[in-house]
C-alpha positions in Angstrom: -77.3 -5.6 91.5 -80.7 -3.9 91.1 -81.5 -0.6 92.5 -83.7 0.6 95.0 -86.9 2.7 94.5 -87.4 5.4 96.6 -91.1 6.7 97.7 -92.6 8.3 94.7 -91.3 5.8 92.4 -87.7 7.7 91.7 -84.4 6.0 92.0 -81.8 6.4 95.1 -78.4 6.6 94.9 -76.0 4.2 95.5 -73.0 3.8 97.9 -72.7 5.3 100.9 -74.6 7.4 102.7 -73.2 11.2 102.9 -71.0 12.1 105.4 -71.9 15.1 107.8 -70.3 18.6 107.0 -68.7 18.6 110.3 -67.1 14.6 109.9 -65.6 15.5 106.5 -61.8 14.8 106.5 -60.6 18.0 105.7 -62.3 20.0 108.3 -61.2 17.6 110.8 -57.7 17.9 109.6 -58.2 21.4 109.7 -59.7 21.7 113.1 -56.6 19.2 114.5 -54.0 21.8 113.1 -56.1 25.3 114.9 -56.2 23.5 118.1 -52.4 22.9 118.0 -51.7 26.7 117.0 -54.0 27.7 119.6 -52.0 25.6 122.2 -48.5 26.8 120.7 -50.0 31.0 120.8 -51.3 30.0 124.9 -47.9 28.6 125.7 -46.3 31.5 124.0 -48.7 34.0 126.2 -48.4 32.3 129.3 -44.5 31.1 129.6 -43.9 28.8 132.5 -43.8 29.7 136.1 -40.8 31.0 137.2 -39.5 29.1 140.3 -41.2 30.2 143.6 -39.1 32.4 145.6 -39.8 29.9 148.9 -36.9 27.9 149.8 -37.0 24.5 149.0 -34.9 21.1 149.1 -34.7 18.0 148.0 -35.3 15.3 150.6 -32.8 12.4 149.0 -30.5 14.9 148.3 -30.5 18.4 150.4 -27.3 19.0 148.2 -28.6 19.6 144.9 -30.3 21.9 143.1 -33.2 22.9 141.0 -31.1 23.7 137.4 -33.1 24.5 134.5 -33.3 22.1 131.6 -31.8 22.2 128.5 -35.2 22.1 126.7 -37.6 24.0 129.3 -38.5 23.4 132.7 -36.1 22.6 135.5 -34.2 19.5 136.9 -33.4 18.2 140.6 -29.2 18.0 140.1 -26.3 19.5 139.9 -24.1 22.5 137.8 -21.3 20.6 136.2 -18.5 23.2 135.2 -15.5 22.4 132.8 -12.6 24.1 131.6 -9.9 22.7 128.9 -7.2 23.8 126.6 -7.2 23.9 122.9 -5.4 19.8 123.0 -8.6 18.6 124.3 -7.5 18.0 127.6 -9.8 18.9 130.4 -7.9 21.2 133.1 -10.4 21.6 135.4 -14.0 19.8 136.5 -15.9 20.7 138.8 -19.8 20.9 140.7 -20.9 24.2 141.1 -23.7 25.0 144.4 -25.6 27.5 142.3 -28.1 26.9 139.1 -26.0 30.6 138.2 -22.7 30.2 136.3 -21.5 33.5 137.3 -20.1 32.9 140.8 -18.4 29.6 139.2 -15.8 32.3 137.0 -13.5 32.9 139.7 -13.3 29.5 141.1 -12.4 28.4 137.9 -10.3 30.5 136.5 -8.2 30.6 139.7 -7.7 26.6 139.6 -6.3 26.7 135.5 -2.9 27.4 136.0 -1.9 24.7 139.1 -3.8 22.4 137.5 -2.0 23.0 133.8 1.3 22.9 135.9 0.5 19.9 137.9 -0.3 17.7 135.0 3.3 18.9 133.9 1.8 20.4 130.3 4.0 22.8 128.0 4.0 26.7 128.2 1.9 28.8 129.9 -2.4 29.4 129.4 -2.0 33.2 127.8 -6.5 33.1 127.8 -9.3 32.2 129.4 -12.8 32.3 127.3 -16.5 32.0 128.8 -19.4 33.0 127.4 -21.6 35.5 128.8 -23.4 33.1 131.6 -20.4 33.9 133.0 -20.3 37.8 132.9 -20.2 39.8 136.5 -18.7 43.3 137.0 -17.1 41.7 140.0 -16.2 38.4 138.3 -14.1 40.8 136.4 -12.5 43.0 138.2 -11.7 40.5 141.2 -9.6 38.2 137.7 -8.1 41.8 136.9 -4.7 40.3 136.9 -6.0 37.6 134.3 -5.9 37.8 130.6 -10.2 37.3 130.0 -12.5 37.2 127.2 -15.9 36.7 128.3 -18.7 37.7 126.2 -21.1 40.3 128.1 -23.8 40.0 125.2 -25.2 37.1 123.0 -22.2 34.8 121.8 -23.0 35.9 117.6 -22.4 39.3 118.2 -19.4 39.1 120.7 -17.6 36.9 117.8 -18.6 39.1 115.2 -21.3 37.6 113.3 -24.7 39.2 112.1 -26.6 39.5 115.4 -28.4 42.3 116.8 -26.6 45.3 118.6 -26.7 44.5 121.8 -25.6 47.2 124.7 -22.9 45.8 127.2 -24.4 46.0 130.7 -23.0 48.6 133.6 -19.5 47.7 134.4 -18.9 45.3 131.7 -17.6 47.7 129.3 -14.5 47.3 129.0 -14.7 44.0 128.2 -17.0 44.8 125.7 -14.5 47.1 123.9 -11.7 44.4 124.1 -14.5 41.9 122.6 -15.3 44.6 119.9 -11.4 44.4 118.3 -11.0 42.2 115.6 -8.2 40.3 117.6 -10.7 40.1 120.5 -13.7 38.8 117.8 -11.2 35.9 116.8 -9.9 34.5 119.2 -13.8 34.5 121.1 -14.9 32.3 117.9 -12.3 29.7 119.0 -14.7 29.0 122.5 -17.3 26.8 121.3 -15.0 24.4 119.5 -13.1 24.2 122.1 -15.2 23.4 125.2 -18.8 22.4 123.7 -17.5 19.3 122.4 -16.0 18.1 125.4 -19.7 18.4 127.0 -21.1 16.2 124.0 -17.7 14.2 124.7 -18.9 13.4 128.2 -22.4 13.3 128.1 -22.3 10.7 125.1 -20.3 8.5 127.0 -21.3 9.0 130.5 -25.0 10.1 130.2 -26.6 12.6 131.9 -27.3 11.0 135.7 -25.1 10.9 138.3 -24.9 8.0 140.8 -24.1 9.1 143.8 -25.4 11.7 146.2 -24.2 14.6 148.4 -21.5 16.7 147.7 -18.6 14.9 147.9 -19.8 12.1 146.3 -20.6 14.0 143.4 -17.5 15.9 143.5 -15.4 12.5 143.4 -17.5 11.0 140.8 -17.3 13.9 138.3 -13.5 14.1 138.2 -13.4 10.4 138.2 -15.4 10.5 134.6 -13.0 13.6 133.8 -9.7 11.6 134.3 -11.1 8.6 132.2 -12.1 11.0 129.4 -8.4 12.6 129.9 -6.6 9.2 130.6 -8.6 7.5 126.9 -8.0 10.7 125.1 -3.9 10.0 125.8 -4.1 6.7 125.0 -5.6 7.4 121.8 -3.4 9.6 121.0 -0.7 7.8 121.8 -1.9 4.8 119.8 -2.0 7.0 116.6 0.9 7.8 117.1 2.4 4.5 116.7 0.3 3.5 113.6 
């Protein structure tokens, strides 16, 4: 293929033509990755809104609530609470009115023991363990008669891991000092095995959406889908046991 002469009578080049400075892969690349960082820094400077402090409800279902998301942001729906005992067995389920775990302690604390007799289980519960969404000064002293461990800072440093020190709010105290024994750090460790899986548990199975409305609907639907976790757990059990 013969070449082309250029004015003046001196050769041109061949291929293609150059590619502007400002088209050149790299630079694009480049450019791609600063506008992301600057995206990421703005996000990090200006969090999302907190929710506005006017009352609102949902129209299909007054009921509900606005409960913040597991990855950011907030969802219409409800405060699922559980409690179970180190078989696997859940003791208690229930739906909580406030996005706030703290005014759900009492509640649930108070229903563990008729509910442990009730379902005609051995011995007696000697603990009850939340973790610190769950701390309130009055939480604690209205459970006084209770034996409690509820963490009143971050969960690492209640169970003794490498965390930073972290100052127990006013009237949490002397939970904080029961916590801070190495009897108190152990058996706090044993909270996250025990009632983490039994969300995965239920959310693997069931999903995450509900499908009824209102209260009482809820209410009945959510211990339904806790008695057939309960009632397939036994029957597990019980079919191991045979093999």
């Amino acid at each position: 293929m013969g070449s082309a002469r250029s004015g003046g009578g001196r050769r041109g080049a061949n291929g293609r033509p150059p590619v502007p400075l400002e088209h050149k892969t790299v630079l694009v690349r480049q450019r791609t990755r600063l506008e992301k960082d600057r995206a990421w820094l703005e996000r990090a400077r200006t969090p999302e809104p907190a929710l506005s402090p006017d009352p609102r409800a949902s129209l299909s279902d007054p009921a509900s609530r606005l409960i913040q998301g597991k990855h950011g942001g907030y969802l219409q729906g409800c405060n699922i609470q559980i409690a179970c005992d180190r078989r696997q067995s859940l003791l208690a389920i229930e739906v909580h009115d406030n996005s706030c775990d703290r005014t759900a302690l009492v509640p649930m604390a108070r229903r563990l023991q008729p509910n442990h007799r009730a379902a005609d289980l051995p011995g007696e519960i000697r603990l009850r363990l939340a973790d610190n969404g769950y701390a309130s000064a009055n939480a604690f002293e209205a459970l006084a008669d209770l034996p409690l461990l509820i963490s009143v800072t971050s969960d690492a440093h209640q169970a003794g891991f490498p965390a930073k020190r972290q100052e127990a709010p006013a009237g949490q105290q002397a939970m904080a000092a029961r916590l801070a024994t190495p009897a108190g750090k152990e058996q706090y460790r044993r909270r996250s095995a025990l009632v983490e899986p039994r969300f995965a548990q239920l959310f693997q199975r069931f999903g995450r959406y509900l499908n009824y409305r209102s209260c009482t609907a809820v209410d009945a639907e959510i211990k339904l889908l806790g008695t057939i976790r309960n009632l397939n757990k036994l029957i597990s059990h019980r079919a191991r046991g045979r093999s």
